[in-house]
C-alpha positions as protocol buffer text, in pm:
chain_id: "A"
residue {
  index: 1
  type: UNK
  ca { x: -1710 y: -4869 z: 411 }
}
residue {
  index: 2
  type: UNK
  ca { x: -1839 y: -4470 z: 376 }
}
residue {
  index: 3
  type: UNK
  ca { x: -2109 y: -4362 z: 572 }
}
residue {
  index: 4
  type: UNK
  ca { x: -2346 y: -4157 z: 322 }
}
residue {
  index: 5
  type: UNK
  ca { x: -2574 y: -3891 z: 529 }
}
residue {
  index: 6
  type: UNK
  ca { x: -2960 y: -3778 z: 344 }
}
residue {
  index: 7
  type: UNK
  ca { x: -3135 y: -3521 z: 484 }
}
residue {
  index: 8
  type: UNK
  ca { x: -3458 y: -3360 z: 341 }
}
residue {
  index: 9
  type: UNK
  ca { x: -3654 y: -3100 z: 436 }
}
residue {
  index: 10
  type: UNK
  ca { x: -4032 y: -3036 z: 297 }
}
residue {
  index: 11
  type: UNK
  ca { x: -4014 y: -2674 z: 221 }
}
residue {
  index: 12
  type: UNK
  ca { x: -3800 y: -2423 z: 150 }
}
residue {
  index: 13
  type: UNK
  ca { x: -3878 y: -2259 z: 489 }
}
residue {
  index: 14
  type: UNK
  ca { x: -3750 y: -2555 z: 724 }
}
residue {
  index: 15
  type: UNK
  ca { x: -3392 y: -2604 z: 839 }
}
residue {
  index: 16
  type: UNK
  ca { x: -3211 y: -2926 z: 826 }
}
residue {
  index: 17
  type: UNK
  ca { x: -2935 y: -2868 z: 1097 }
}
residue {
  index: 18
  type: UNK
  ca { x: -3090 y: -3083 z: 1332 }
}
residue {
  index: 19
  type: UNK
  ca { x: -3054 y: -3387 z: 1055 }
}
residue {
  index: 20
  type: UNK
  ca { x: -2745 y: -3292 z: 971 }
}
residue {
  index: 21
  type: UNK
  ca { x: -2572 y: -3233 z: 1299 }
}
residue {
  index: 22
  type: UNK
  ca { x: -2688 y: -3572 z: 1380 }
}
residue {
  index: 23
  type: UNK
  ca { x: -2578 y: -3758 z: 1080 }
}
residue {
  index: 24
  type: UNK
  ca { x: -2253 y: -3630 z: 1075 }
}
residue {
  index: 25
  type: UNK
  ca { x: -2216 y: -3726 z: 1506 }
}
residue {
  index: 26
  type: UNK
  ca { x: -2309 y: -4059 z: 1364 }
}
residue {
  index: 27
  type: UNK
  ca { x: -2005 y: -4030 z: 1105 }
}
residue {
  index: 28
  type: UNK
  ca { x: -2106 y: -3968 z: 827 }
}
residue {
  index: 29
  type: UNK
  ca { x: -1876 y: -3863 z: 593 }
}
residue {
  index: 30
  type: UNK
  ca { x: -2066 y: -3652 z: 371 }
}
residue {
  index: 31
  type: UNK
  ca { x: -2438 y: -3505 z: 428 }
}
residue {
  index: 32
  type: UNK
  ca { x: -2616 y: -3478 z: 109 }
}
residue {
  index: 33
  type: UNK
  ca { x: -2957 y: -3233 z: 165 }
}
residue {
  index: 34
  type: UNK
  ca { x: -3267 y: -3185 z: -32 }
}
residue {
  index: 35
  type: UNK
  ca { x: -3422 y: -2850 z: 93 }
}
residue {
  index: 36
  type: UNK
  ca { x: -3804 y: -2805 z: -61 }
}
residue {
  index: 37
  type: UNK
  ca { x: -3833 y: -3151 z: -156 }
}
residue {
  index: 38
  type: UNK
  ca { x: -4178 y: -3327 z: -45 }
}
residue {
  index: 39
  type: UNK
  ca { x: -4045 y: -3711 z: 32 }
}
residue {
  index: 40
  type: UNK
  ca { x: -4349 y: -3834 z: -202 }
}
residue {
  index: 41
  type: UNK
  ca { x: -4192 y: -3652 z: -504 }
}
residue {
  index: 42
  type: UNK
  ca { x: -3964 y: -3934 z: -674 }
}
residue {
  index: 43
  type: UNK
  ca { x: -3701 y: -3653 z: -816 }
}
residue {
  index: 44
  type: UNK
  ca { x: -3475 y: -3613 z: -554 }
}
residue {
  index: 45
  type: UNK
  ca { x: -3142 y: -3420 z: -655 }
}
residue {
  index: 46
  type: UNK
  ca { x: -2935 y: -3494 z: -386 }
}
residue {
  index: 47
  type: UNK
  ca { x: -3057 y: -3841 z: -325 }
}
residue {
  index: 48
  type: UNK
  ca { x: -2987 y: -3901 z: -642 }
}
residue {
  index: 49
  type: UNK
  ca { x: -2589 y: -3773 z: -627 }
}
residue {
  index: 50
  type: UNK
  ca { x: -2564 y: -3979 z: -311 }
}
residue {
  index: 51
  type: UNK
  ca { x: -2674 y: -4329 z: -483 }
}
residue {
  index: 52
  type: UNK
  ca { x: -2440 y: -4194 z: -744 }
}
residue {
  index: 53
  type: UNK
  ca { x: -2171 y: -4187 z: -554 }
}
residue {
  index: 54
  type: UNK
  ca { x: -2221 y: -4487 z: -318 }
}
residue {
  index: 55
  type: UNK
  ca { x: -2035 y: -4800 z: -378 }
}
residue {
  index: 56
  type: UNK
  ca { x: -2088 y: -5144 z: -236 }
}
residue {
  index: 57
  type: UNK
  ca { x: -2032 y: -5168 z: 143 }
}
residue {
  index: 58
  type: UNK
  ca { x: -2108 y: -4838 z: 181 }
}
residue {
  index: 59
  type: UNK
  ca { x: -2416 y: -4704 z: 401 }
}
residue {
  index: 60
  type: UNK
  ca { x: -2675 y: -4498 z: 329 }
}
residue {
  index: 61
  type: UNK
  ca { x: -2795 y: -4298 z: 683 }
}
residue {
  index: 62
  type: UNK
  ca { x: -3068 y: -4099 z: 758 }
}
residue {
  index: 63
  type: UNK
  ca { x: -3199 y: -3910 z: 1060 }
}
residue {
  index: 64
  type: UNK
  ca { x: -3556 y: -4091 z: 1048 }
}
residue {
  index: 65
  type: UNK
  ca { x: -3748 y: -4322 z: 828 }
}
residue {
  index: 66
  type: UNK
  ca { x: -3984 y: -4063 z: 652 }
}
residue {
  index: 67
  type: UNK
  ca { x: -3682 y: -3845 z: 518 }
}
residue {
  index: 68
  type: UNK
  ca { x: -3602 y: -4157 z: 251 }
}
residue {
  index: 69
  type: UNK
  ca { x: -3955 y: -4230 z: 170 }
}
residue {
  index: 70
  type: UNK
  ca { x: -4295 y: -4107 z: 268 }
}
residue {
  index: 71
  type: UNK
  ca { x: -4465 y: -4418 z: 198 }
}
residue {
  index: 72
  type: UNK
  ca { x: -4421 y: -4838 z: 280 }
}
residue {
  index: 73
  type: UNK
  ca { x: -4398 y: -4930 z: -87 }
}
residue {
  index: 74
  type: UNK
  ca { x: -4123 y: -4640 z: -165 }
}
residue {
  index: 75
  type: UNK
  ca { x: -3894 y: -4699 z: 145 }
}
residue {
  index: 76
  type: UNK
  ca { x: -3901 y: -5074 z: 93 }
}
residue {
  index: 77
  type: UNK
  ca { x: -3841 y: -5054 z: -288 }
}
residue {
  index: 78
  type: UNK
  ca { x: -3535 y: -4783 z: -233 }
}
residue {
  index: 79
  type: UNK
  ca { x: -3427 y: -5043 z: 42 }
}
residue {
  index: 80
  type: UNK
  ca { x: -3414 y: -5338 z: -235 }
}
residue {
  index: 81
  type: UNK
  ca { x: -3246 y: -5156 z: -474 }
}
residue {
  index: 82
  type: UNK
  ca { x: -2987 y: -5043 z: -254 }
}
residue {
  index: 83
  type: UNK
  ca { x: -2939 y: -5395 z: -52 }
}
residue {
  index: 84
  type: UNK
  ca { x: -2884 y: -5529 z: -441 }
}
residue {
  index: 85
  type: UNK
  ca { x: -2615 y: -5289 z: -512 }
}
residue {
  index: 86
  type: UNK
  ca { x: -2408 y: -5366 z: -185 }
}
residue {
  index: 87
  type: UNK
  ca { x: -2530 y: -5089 z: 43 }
}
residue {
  index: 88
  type: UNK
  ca { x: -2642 y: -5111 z: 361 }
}
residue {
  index: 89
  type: UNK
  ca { x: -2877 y: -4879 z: 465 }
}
residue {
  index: 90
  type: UNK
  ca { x: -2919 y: -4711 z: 866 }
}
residue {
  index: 91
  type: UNK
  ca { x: -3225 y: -4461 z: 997 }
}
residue {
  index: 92
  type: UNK
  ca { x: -3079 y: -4338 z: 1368 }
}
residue {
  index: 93
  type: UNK
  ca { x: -3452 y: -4226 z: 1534 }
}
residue {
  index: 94
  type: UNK
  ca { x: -3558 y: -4584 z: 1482 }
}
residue {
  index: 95
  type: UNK
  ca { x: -3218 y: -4764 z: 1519 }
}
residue {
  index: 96
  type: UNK
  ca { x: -3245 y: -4998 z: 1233 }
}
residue {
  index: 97
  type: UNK
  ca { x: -2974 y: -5135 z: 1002 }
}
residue {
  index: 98
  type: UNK
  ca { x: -2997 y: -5360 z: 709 }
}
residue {
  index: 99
  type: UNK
  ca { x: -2686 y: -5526 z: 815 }
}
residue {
  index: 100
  type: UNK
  ca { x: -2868 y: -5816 z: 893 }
}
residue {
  index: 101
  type: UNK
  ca { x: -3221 y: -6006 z: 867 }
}
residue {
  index: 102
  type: UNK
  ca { x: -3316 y: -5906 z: 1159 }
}
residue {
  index: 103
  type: UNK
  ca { x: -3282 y: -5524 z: 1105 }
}
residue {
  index: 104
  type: UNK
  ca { x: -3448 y: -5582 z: 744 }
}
residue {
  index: 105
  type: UNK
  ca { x: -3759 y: -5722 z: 947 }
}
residue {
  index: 106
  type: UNK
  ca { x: -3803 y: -5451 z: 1169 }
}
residue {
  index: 107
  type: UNK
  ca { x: -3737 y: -5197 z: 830 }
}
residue {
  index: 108
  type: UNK
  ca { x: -4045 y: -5351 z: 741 }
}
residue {
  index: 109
  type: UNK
  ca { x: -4264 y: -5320 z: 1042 }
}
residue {
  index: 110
  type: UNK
  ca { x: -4158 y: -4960 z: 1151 }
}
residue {
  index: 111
  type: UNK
  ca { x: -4225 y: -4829 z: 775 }
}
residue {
  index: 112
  type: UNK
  ca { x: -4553 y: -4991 z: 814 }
}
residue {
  index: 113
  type: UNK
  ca { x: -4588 y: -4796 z: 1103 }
}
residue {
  index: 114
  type: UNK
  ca { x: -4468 y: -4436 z: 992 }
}
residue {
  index: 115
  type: UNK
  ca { x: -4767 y: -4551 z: 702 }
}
residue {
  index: 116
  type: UNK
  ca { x: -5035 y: -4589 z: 890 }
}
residue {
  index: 117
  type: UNK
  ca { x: -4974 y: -4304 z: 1146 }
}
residue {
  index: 118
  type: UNK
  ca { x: -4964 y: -4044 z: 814 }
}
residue {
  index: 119
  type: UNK
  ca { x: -5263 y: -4241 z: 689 }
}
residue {
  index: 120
  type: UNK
  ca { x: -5462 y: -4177 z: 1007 }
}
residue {
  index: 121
  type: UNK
  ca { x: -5368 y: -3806 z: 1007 }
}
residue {
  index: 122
  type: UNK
  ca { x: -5523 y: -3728 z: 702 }
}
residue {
  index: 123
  type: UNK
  ca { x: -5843 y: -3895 z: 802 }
}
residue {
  index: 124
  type: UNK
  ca { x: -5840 y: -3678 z: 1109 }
}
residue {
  index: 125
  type: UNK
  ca { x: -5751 y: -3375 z: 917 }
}
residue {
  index: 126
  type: UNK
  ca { x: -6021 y: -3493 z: 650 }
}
residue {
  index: 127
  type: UNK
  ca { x: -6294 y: -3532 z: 887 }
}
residue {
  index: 128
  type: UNK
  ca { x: -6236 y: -3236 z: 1101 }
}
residue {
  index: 129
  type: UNK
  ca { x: -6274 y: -3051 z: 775 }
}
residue {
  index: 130
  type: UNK
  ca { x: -6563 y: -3226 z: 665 }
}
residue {
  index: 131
  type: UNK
  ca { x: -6705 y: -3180 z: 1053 }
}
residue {
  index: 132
  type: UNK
  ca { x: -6644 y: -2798 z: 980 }
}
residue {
  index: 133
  type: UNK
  ca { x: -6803 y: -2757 z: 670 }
}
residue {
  index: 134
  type: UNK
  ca { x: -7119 y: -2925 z: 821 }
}
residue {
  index: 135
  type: UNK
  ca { x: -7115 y: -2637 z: 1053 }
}
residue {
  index: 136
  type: UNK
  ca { x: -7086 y: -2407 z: 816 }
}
residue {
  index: 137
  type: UNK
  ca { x: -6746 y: -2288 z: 836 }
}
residue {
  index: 138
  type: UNK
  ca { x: -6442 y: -2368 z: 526 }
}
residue {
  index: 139
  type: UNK
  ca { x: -6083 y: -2335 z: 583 }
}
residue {
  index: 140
  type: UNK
  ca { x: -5870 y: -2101 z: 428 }
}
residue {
  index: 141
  type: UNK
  ca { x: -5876 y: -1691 z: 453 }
}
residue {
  index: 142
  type: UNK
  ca { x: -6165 y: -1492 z: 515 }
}
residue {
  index: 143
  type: UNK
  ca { x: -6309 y: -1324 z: 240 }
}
residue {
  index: 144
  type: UNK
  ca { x: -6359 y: -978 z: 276 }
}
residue {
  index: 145
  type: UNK
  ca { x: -6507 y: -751 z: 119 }
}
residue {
  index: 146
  type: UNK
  ca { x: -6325 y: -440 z: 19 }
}
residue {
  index: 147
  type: UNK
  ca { x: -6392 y: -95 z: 98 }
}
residue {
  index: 148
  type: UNK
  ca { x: -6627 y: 61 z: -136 }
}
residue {
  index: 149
  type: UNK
  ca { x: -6449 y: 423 z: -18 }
}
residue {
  index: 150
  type: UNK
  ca { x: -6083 y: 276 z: -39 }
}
residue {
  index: 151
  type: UNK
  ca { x: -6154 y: 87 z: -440 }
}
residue {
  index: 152
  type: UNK
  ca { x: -6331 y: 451 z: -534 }
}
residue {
  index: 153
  type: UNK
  ca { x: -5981 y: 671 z: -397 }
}
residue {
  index: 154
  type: UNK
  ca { x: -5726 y: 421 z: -554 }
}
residue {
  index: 155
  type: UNK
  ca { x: -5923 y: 459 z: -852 }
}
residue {
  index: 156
  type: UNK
  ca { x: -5902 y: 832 z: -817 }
}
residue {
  index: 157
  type: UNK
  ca { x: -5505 y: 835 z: -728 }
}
residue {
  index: 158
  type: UNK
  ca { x: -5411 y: 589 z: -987 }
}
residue {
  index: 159
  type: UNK
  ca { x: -5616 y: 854 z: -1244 }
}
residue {
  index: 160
  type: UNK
  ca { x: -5385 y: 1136 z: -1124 }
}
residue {
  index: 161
  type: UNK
  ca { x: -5080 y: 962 z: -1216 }
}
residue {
  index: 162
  type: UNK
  ca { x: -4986 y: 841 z: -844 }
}
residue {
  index: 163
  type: UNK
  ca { x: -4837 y: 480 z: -853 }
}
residue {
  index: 164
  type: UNK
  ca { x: -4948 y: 166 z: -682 }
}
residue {
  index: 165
  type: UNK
  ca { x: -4650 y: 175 z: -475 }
}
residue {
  index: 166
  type: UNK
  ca { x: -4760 y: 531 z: -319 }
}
residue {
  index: 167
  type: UNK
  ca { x: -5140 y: 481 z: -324 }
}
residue {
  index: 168
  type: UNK
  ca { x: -5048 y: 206 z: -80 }
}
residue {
  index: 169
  type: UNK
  ca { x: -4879 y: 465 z: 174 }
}
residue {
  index: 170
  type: UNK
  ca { x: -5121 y: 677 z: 116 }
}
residue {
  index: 171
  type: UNK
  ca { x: -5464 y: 435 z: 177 }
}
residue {
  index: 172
  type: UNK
  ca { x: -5284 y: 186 z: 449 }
}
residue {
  index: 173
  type: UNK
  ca { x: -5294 y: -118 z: 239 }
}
residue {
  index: 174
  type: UNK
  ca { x: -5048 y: -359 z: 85 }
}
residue {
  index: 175
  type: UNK
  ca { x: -4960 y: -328 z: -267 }
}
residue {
  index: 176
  type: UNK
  ca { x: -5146 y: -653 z: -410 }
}
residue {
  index: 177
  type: UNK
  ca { x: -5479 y: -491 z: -258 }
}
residue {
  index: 178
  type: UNK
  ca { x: -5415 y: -156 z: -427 }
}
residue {
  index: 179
  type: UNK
  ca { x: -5403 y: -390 z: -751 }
}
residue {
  index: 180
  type: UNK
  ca { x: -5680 y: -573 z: -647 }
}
residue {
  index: 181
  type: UNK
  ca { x: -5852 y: -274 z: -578 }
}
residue {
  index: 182
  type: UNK
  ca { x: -5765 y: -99 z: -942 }
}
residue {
  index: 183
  type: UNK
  ca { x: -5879 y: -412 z: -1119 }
}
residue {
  index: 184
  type: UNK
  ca { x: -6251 y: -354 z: -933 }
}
residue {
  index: 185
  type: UNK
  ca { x: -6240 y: 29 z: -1064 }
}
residue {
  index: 186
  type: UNK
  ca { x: -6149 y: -105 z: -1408 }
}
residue {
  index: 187
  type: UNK
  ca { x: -6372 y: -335 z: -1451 }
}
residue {
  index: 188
  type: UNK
  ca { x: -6678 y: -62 z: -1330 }
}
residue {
  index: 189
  type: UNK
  ca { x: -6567 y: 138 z: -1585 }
}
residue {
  index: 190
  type: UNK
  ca { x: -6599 y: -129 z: -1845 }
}
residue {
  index: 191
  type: UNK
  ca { x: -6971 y: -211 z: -1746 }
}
């Protein structure tokens, strides 16, 4: 029997040591790792090399639940298929193995769970938005409204050959609003 690690991170911007330092103190002898990978997306790279190269009486580990599947349905279905090809399957936060009946049960319950804990954060994060919006606010980045002064000496720059990269220096501003800023002087002059 080979312990398989899976670790997945969300976005590009996380880091999965923490997963993987723990799945391979647990013994794993190989940590496969989705990096950018949102666990309701059902293409999965390096899940899908793992169940690849799994075999029966092997085990399939993860860190915690919601790294296999983000939803009841998912987990549990990914659970079948793998208890009906031999493999066991382990999630070390909860402490649950399929080994037995027992561990299949409580598979069941904690997914449940994880479920309705994501399902009452996005009603929270639904109604707080809604709650702001009656107050007149919105999420997101300010709009703001650029510098009459700033769009009308771009414009002038740009004219005497000076690139975006420079007028940038030159008027304080990031490149993408020195673009921003042409397209408004452009679009003047086509009026």
């Amino acid at each position: 029997m080979a312990s398989l690690g899976y670790a997945r991170v969300s976005t590009l911007e996380q880091n999965a040591d923490l997963q993987i330092h723990a799945l391979e103190s647990a013994g794993c002898l190989r940590v496969y790792t989705d990096h950018g990978v949102s666990g309701t997306k059902a293409k999965r790279p390096e899940l899908e090399r793992l169940l690849d190269n799994a075999r029966a009486g092997d085990e399939l580990v993860v860190w915690k639940l919601d790294r296999l599947g983000r939803n009841t349905r998912q987990l549990l279905d990914l659970v079948d298929s793998l208890e009906s090809q031999g493999i066991y399957f382990r999630s070390l936060t909860e402490g649950i193995t399929t080994t037995g009946p027992m561990g299949k049960a409580m598979l069941t319950v904690m997914s449940a769970f994880a479920q309705l804990e994501r399902d009452q954060l996005a009603e929270r994060t639904r109604a707080g938005l809604a709650a702001a919006a009656a107050r007149g606010r919105k999420g997101g980045r300010p709009t703001v409204t650029p510098d009459s002064e700033k769009v009308r000496q771009a414009g002038q720059y740009r004219h005497a050959g000076i690139t975006p990269p420079e007028i940038s220096k030159l008027l304080g501003v990031s490149r993408a609003t020195v673009y921003r800023y042409l397209a408004l002087v452009t679009d003047e002059a086509n009026e």
